[in-house]
TORKOL-4160 file (C-alpha; in steps of 0.2 Angstrom, whole numbers, padded with zeros to 4 digits, m for minus):
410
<pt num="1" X="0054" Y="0122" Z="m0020"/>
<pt num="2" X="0062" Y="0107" Z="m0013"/>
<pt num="3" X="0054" Y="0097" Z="0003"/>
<pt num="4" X="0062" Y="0085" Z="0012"/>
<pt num="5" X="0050" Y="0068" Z="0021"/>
<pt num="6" X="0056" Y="0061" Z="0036"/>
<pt num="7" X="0047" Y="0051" Z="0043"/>
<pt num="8" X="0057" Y="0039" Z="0054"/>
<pt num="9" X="0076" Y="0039" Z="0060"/>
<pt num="10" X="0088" Y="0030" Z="0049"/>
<pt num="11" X="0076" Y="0029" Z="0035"/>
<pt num="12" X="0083" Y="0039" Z="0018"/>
<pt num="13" X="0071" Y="0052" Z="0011"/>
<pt num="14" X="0066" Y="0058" Z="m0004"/>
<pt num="15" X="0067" Y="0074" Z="m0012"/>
<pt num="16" X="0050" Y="0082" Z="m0019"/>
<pt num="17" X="0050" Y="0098" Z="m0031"/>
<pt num="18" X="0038" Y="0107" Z="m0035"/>
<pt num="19" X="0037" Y="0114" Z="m0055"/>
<pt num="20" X="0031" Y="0116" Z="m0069"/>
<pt num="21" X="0032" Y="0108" Z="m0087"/>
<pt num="22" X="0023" Y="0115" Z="m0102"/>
<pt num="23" X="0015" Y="0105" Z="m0114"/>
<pt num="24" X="0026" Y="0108" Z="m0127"/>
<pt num="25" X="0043" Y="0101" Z="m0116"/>
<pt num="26" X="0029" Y="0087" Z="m0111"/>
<pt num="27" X="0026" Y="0082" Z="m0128"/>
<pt num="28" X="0046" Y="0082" Z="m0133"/>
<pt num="29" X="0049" Y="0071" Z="m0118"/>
<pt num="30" X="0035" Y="0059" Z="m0126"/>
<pt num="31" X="0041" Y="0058" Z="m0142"/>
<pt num="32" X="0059" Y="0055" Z="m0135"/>
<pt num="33" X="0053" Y="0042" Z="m0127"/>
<pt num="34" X="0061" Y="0050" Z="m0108"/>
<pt num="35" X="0046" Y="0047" Z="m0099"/>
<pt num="36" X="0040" Y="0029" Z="m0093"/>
<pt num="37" X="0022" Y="0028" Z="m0092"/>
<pt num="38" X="0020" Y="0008" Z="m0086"/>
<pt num="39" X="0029" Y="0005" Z="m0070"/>
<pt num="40" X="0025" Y="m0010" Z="m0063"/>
<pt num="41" X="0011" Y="m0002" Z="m0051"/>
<pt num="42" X="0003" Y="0006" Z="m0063"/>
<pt num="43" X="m0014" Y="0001" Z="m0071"/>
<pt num="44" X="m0021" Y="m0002" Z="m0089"/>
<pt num="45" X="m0031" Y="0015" Z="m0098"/>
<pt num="46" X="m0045" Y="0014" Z="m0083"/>
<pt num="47" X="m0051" Y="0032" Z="m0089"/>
<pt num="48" X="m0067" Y="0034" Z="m0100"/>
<pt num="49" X="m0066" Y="0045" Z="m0114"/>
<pt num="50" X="m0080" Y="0055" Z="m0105"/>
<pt num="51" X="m0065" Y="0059" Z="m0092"/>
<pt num="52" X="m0052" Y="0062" Z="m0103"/>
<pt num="53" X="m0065" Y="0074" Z="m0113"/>
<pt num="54" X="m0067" Y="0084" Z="m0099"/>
<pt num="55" X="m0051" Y="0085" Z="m0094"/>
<pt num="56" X="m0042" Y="0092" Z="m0112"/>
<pt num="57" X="m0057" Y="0106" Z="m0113"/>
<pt num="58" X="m0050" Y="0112" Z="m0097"/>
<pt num="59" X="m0033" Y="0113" Z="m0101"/>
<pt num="60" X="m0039" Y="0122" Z="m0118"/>
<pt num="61" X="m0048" Y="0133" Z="m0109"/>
<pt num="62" X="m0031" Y="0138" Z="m0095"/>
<pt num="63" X="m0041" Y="0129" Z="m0082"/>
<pt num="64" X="m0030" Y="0120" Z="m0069"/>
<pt num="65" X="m0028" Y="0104" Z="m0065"/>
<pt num="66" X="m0022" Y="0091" Z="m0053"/>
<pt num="67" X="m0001" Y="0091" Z="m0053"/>
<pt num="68" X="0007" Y="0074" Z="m0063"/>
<pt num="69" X="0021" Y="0066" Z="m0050"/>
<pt num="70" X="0036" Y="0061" Z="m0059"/>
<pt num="71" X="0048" Y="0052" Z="m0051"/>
<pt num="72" X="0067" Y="0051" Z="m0059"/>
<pt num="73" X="0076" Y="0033" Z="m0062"/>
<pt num="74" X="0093" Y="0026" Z="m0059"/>
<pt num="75" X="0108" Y="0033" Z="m0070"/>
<pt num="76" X="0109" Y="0022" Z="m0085"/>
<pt num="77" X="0091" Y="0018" Z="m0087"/>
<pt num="78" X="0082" Y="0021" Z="m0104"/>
<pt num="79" X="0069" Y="0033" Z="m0095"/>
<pt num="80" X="0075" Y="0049" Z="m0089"/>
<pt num="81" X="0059" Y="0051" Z="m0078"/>
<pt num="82" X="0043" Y="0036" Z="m0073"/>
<pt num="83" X="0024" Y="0041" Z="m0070"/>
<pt num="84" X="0021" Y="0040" Z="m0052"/>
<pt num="85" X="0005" Y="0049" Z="m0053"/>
<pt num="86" X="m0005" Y="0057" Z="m0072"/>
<pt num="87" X="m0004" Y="0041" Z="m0081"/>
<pt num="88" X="m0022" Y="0045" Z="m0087"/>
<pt num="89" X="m0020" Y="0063" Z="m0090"/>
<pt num="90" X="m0002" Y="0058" Z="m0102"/>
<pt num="91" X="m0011" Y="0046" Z="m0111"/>
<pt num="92" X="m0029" Y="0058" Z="m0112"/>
<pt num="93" X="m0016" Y="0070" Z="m0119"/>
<pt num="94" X="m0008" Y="0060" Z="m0132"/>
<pt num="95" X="m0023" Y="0054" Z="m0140"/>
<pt num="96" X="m0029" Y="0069" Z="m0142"/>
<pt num="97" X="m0013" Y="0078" Z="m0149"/>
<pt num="98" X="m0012" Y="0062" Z="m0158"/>
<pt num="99" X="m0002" Y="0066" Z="m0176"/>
<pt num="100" X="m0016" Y="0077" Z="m0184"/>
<pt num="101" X="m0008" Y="0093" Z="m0183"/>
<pt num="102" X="0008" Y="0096" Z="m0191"/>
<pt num="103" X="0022" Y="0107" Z="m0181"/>
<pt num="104" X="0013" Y="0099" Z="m0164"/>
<pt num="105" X="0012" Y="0081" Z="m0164"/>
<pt num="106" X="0015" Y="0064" Z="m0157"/>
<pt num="107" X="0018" Y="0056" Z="m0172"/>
<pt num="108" X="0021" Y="0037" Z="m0162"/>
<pt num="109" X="0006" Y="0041" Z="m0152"/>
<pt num="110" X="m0002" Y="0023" Z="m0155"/>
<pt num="111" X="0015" Y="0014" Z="m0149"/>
<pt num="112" X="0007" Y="0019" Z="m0131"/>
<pt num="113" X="m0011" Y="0011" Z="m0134"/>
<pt num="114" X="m0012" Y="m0008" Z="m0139"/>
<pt num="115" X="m0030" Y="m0012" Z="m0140"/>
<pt num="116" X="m0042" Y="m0006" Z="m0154"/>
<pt num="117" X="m0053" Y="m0001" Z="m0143"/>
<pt num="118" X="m0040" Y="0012" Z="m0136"/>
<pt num="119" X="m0034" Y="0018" Z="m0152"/>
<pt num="120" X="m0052" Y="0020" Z="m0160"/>
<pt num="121" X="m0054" Y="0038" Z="m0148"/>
<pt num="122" X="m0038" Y="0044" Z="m0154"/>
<pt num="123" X="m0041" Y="0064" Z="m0161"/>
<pt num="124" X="m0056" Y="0063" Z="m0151"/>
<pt num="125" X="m0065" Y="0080" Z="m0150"/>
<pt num="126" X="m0070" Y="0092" Z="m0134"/>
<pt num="127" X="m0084" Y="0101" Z="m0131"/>
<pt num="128" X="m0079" Y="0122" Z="m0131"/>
<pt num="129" X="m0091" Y="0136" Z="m0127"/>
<pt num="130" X="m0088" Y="0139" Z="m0146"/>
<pt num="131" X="m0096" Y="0120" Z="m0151"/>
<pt num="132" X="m0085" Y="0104" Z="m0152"/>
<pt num="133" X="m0068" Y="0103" Z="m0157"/>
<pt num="134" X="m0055" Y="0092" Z="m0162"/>
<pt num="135" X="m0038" Y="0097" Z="m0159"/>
<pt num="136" X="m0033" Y="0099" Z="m0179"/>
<pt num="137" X="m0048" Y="0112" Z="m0176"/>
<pt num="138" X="m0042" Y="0122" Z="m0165"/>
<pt num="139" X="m0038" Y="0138" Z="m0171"/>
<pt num="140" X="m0020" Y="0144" Z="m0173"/>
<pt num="141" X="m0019" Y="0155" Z="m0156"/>
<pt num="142" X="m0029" Y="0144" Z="m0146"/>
<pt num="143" X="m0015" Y="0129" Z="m0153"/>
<pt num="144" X="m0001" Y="0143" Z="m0145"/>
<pt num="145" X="m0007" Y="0145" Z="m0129"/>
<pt num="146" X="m0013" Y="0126" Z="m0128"/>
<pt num="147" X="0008" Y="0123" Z="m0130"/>
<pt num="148" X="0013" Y="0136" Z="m0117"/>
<pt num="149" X="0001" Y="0127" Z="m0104"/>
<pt num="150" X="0011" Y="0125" Z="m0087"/>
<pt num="151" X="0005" Y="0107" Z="m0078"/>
<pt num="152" X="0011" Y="0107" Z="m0059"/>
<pt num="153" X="0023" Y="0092" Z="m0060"/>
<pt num="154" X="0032" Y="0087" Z="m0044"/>
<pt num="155" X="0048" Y="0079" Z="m0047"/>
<pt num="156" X="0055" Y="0066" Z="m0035"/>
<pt num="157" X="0074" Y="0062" Z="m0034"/>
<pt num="158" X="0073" Y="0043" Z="m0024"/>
<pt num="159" X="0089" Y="0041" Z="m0012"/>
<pt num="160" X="0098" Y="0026" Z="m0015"/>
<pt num="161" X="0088" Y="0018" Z="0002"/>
<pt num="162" X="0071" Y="0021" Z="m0008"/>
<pt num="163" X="0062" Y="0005" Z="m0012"/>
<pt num="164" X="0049" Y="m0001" Z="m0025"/>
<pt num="165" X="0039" Y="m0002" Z="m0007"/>
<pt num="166" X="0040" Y="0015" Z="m0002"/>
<pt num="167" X="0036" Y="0023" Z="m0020"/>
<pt num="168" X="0020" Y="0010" Z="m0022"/>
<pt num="169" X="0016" Y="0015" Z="m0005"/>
<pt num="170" X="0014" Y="0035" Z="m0011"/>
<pt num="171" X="0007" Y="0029" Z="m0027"/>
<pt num="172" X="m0008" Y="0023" Z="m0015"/>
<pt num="173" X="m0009" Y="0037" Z="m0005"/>
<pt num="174" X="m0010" Y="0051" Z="m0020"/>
<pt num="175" X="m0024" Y="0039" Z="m0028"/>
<pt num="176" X="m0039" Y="0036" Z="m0015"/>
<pt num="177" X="m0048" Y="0049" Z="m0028"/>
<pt num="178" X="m0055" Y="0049" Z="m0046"/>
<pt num="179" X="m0053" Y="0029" Z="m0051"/>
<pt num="180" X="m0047" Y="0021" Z="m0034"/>
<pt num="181" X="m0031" Y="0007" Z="m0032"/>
<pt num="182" X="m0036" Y="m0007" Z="m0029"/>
<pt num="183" X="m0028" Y="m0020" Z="m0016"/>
<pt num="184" X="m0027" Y="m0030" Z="m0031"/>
<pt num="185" X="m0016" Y="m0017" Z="m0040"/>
<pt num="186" X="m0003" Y="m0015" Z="m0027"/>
<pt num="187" X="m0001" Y="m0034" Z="m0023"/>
<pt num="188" X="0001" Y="m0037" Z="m0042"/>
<pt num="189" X="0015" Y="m0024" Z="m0040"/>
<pt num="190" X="0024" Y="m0031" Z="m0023"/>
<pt num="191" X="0022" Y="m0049" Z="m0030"/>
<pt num="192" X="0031" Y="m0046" Z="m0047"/>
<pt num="193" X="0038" Y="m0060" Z="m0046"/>
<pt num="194" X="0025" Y="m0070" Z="m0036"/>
<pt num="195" X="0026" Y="m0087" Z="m0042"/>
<pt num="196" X="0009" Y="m0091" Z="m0039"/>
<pt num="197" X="0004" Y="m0074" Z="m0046"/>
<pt num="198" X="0010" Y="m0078" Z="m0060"/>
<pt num="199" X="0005" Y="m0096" Z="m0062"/>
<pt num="200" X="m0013" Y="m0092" Z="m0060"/>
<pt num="201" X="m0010" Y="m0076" Z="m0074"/>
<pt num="202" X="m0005" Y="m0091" Z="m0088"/>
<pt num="203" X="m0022" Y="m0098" Z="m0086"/>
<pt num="204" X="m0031" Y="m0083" Z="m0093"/>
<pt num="205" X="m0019" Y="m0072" Z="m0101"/>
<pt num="206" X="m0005" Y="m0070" Z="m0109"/>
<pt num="207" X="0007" Y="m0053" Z="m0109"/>
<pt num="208" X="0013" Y="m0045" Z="m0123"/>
<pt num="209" X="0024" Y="m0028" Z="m0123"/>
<pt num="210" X="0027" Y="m0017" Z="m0139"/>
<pt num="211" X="0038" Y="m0003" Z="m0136"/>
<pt num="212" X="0033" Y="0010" Z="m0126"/>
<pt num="213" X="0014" Y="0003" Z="m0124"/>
<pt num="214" X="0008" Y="m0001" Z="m0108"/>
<pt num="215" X="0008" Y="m0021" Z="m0107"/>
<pt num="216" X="m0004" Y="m0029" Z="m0117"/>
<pt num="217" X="m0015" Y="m0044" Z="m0110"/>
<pt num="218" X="m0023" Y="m0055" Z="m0121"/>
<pt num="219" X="m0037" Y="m0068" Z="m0115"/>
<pt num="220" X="m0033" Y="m0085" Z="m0118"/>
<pt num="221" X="m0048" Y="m0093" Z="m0125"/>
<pt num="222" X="m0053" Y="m0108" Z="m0113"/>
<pt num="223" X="m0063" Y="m0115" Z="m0103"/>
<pt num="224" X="m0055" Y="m0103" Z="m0088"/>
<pt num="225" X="m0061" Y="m0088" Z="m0097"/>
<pt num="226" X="m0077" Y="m0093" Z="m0105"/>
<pt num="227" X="m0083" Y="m0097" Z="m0087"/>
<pt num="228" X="m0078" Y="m0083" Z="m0079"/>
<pt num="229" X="m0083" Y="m0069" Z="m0094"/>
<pt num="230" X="m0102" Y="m0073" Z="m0088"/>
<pt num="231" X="m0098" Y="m0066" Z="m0072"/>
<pt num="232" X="m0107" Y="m0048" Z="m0072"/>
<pt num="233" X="m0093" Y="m0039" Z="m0064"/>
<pt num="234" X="m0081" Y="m0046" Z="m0079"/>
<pt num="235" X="m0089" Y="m0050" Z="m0095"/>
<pt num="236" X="m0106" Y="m0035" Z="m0094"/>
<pt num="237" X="m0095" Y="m0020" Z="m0088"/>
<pt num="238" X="m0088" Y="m0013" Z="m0101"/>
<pt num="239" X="m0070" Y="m0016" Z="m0096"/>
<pt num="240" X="m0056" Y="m0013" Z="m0107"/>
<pt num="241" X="m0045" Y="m0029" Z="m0110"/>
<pt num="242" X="m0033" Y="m0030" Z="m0096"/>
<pt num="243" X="m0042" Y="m0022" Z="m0083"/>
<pt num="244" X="m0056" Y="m0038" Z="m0090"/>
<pt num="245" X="m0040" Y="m0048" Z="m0086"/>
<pt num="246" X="m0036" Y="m0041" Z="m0069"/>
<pt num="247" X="m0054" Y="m0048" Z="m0062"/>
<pt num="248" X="m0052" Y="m0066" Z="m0069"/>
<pt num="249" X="m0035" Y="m0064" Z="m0063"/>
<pt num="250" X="m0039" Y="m0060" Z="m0045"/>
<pt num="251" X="m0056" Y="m0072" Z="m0044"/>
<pt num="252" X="m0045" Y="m0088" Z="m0050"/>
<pt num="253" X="m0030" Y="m0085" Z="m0038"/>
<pt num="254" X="m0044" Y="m0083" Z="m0025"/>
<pt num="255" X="m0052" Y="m0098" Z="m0031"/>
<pt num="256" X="m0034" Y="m0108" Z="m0034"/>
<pt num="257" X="m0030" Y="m0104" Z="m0017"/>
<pt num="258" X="m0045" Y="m0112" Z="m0011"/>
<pt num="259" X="m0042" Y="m0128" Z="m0019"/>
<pt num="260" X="m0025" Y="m0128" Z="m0010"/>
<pt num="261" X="m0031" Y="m0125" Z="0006"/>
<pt num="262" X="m0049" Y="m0130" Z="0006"/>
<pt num="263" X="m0050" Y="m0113" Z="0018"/>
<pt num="264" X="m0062" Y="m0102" Z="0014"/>
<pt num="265" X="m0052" Y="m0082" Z="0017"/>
<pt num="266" X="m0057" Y="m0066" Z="0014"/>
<pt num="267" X="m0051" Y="m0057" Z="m0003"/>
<pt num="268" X="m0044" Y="m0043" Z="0005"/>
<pt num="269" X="m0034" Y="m0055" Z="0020"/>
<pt num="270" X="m0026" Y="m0065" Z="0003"/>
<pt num="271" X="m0020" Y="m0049" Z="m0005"/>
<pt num="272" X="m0015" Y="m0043" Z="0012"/>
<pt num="273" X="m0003" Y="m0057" Z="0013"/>
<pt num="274" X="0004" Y="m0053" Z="m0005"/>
<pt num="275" X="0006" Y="m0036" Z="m0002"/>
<pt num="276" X="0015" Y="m0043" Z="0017"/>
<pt num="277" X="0027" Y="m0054" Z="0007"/>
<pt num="278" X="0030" Y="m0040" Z="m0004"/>
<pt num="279" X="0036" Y="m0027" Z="0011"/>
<pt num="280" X="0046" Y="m0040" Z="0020"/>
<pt num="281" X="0054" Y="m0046" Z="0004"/>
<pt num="282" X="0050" Y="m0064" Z="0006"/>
<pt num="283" X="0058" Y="m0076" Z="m0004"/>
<pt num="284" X="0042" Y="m0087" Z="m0010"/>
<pt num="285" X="0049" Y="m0102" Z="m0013"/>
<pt num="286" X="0051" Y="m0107" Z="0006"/>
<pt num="287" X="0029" Y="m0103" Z="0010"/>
<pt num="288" X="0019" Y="m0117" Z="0002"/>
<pt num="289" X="0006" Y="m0103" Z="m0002"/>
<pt num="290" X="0013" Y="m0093" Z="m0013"/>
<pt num="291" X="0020" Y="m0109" Z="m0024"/>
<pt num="292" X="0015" Y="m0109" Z="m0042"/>
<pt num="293" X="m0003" Y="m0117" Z="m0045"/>
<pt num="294" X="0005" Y="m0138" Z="m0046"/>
<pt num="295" X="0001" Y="m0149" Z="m0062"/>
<pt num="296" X="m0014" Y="m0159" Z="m0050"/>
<pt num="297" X="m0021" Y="m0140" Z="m0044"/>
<pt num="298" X="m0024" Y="m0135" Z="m0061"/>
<pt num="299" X="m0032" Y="m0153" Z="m0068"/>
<pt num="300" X="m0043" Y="m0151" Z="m0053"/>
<pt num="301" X="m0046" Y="m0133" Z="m0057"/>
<pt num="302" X="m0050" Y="m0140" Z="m0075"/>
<pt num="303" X="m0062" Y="m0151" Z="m0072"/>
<pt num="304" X="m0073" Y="m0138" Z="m0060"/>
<pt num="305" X="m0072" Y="m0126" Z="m0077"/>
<pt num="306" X="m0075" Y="m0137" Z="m0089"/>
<pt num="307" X="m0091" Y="m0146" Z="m0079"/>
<pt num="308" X="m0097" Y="m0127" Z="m0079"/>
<pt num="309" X="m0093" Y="m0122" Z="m0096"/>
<pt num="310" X="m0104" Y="m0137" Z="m0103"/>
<pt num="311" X="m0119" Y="m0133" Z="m0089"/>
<pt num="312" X="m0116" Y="m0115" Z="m0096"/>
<pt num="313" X="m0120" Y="m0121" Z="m0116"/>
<pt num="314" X="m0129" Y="m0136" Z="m0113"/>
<pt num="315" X="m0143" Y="m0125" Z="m0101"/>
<pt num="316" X="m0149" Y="m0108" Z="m0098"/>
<pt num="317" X="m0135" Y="m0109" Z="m0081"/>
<pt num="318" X="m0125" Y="m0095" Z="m0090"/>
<pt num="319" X="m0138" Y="m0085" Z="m0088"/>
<pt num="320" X="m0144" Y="m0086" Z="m0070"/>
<pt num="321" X="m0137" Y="m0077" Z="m0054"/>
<pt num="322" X="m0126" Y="m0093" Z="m0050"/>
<pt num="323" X="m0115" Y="m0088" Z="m0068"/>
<pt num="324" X="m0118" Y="m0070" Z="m0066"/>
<pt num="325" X="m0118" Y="m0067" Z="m0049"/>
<pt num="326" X="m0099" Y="m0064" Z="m0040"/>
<pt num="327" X="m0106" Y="m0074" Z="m0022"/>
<pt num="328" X="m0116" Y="m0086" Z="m0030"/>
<pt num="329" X="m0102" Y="m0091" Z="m0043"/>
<pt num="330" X="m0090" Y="m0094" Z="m0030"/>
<pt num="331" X="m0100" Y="m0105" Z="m0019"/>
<pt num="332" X="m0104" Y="m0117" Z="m0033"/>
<pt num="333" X="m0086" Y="m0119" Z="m0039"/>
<pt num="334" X="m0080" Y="m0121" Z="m0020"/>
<pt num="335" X="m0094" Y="m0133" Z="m0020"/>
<pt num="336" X="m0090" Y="m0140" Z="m0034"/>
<pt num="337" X="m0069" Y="m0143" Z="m0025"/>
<pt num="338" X="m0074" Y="m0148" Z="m0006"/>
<pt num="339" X="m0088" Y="m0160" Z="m0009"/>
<pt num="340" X="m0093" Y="m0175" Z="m0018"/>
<pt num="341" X="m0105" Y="m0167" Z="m0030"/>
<pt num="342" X="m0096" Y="m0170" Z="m0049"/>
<pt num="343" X="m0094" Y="m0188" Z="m0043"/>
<pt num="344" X="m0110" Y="m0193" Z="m0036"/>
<pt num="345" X="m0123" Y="m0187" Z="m0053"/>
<pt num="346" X="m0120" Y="m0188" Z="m0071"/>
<pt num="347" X="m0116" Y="m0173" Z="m0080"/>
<pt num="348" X="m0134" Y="m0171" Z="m0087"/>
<pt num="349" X="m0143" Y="m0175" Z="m0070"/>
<pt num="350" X="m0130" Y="m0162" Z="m0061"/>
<pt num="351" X="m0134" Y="m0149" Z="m0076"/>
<pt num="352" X="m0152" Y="m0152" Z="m0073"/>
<pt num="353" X="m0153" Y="m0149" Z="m0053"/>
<pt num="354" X="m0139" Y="m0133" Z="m0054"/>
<pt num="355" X="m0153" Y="m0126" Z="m0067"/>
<pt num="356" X="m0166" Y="m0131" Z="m0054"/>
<pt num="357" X="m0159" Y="m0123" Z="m0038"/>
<pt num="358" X="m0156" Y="m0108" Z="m0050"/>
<pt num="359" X="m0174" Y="m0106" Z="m0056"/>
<pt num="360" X="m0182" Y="m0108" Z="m0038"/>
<pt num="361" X="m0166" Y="m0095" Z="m0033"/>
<pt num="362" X="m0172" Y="m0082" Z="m0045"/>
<pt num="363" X="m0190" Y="m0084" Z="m0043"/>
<pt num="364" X="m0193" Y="m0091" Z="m0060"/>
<pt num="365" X="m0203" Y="m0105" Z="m0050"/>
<pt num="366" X="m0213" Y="m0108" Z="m0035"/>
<pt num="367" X="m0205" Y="m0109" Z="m0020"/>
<pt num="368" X="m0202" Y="m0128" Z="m0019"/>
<pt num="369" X="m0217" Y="m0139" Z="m0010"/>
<pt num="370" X="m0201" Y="m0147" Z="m0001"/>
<pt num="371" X="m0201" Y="m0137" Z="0017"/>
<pt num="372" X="m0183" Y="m0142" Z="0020"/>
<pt num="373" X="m0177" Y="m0135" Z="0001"/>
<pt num="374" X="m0188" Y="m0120" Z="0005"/>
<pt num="375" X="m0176" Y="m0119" Z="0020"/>
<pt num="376" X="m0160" Y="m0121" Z="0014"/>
<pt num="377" X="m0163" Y="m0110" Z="m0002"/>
<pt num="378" X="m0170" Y="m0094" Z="0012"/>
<pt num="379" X="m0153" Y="m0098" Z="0021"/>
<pt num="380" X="m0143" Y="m0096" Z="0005"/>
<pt num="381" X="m0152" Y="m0081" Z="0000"/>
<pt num="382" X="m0149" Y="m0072" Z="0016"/>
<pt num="383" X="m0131" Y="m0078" Z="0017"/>
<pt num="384" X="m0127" Y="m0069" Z="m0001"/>
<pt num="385" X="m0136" Y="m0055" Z="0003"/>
<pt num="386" X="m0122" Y="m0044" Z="0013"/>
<pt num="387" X="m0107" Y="m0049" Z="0020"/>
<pt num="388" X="m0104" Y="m0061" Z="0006"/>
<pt num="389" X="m0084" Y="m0063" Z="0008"/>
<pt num="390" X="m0084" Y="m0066" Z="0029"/>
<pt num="391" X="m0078" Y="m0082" Z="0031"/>
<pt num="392" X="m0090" Y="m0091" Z="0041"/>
<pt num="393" X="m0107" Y="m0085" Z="0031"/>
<pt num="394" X="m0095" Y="m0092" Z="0016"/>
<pt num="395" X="m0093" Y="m0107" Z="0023"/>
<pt num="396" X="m0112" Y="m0111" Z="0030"/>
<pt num="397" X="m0118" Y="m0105" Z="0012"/>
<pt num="398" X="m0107" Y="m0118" Z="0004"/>
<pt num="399" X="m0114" Y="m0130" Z="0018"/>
<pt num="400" X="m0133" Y="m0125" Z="0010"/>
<pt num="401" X="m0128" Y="m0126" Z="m0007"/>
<pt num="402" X="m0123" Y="m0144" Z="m0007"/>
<pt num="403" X="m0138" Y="m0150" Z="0004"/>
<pt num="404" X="m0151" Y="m0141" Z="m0007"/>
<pt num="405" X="m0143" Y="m0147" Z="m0023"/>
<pt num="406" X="m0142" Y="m0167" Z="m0016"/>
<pt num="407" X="m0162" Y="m0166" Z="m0013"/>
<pt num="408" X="m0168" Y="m0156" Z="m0027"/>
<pt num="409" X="m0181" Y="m0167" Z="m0039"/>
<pt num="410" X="m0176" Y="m0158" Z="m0055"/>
């Protein structure tokens, strides 16, 4: 079936078919490398192996499941058809197939997974009402039918009016379920050639690719990334490798832009702006904003991170809500760029009175004898609790934090 979306007059529609593709075709098409499971939208392996667990036993057991959207790409290309929607439920697929059982195999199954700890659940078993299974394990008939299964696949043929735009725009719509696109996500896509993007990327990360693996983003040890690793939304929740990248990523060009501008903006207004420049096809280089972080930004962003990563393993700092937490963190580097604060102590004495206002923050102290700290350090406490990103409560708790710290007696 064939449905045609129009939308608006003049614009070009694409063309949607509904189908089906059995396992067996699916695993050809793998193995011949037609289908392109890393456009540039698309995310790292965000599923657990928990989900992808539950989601083979169903297929083994004739159960449906949610369509995989497969959109074709231009004559010429070396993919006959790129992942719009299913990446996870492809790749939960291949490592379970993986190259155990001969006559039925991915036999390049690792070229699609780069990190070890991707690799490692490769054969992984399922949980039947018979017991647990592997798929080498599966007997002989349940193997047959498990080749026959139909996945409802829709097809779309783009017109030549289609843009990057529009398919990003469906990816979005067909995702606000199971593990959710963030903003991040889709201005990482519009902004593929951001400068600044990617300026701020080459101080965490570096990208590799290896065939038909999905890009592979390894952290760059320094001081960038040994800061930002203590953040608890980073470093403690169990991220795989490049979505760990994405979060640095997205916190320093939040900070980066910060030290541009000294303006304090809402994450989701920055990214807003990416994903603006990406629909009107902007040419970055004529807004100051989107120009690659300059030689004096990132000696200033430096010397923040280094000041913090030898607080960090010179004190207990990395320990405390001011390392871990995402609003505390951020008030202290902004801080740290907009006042006088690096310049006006030594580095032991500033150590000493961040570890101080980080005590008395988590209650590891008294509450200070000094009515005015006692003041300041309430303020700051209701200022992070909710509505941590709002401009205005950023900038008055940045206001706070310096105060407290310049009349703290560590």
């Amino acid at each position: 079936m064939t449905a045609n979306v129009r939308p608006a007059a003049g614009w070009e529609p694409m063309n949607y078919r509904n189908t089906e593709m059995k396992l067996d075709q699916l695993v050809n098409y793998l193995n011949d490398e037609k289908i392109n499971l890393n456009p540039v939208f698309q995310r790292g392996q965000v599923w657990q192996l928990s989900t992808r667990r539950k989601l083979i036993a169903n297929i083994v057991q004739g159960r449906p499941i949610p369509a995989i959207f497969l959109y074709k790409d231009a004559e010429g290309a070396r993919y006959s058809y790129n992942i719009l929607d299913g990446k996870q439920r492809l790749e939960s697929l291949i490592l379970f197939v993986g190259n155990a059982r001969p006559g039925f195999a991915i036999p390049q199954w690792h070229q699609y997974f780069f990190p070890p700890a991707q690799r490692k659940h490769a054969h992984f078993w399922i949980q039947l009402p018979t017991g647990k299974a592997t798929f080498a394990k599966l007997a002989d008939n349940v193997v047959r039918d498990f080749r026959e299964y139909s996945i409802p696949t829709i097809e779309i043929t783009l017109s030549e009016g289609s843009s990057l735009d529009e398919i990003i725009g469906l990816f979005v719509d067909i995702n606000q379920q199971g593990v959710a696109v963030s903003r991040f996500d889709v201005a990482k896509a519009m902004g593929d050639n951001n400068r600044l993007l990617k300026s701020v990327f080459k101080l965490v990360a570096i990208k590799e690719t290896r065939g038909a693996q999905a890009p592979y983003y390894k952290l760059v040890n320094n001081d960038f990334t040994r800061v930002l690793k203590r953040l608890e939304t980073i470093g403690r929740a169990g991220l795989d490798p490049r979505s760990q990248v994405d979060r640095m990523w997205e916190r320093l060009l939040e900070i980066a832009l910060f030290a541009r501008s000294r303006q304090h903006r809402k994450p989701v207004d920055i990214l807003k702006s990416f994903i603006s420049a990406g629909r009107s096809g902007r040419v970055t280089k004529s807004d100051p904003t989107f120009a690659p972080v300059s030689p004096q930004e990132i000696r200033t962003l430096r010397r923040v991170f280094r000041t913090l990563r030898v607080a960090y393993t010179a004190t207990a700092l990395q320990e405390t809500t001011l390392a871990t937490d995402q609003a505390h963190f951020y008030t202290m580097v902004t801080s740290f760029l907009d006042s006088d604060l690096m310049m006006s102590y030594s580095e032991s004495e500033l150590h000493r009175r961040l570890l101080r206002f980080a005590q008395i923050l988590g209650g590891e102290t008294g509450k200070p004898s000094d009515k005015k700290l006692a003041r300041l350090i309430s303020r700051f406490q209701n200022l992070a609790q909710d509505r941590t990103t709002d401009s205005e409560r950023r900038i008055e708790r940045q206001q706070k934090f310096v105060q407290a710290i310049k009349i703290l007696k560590p």
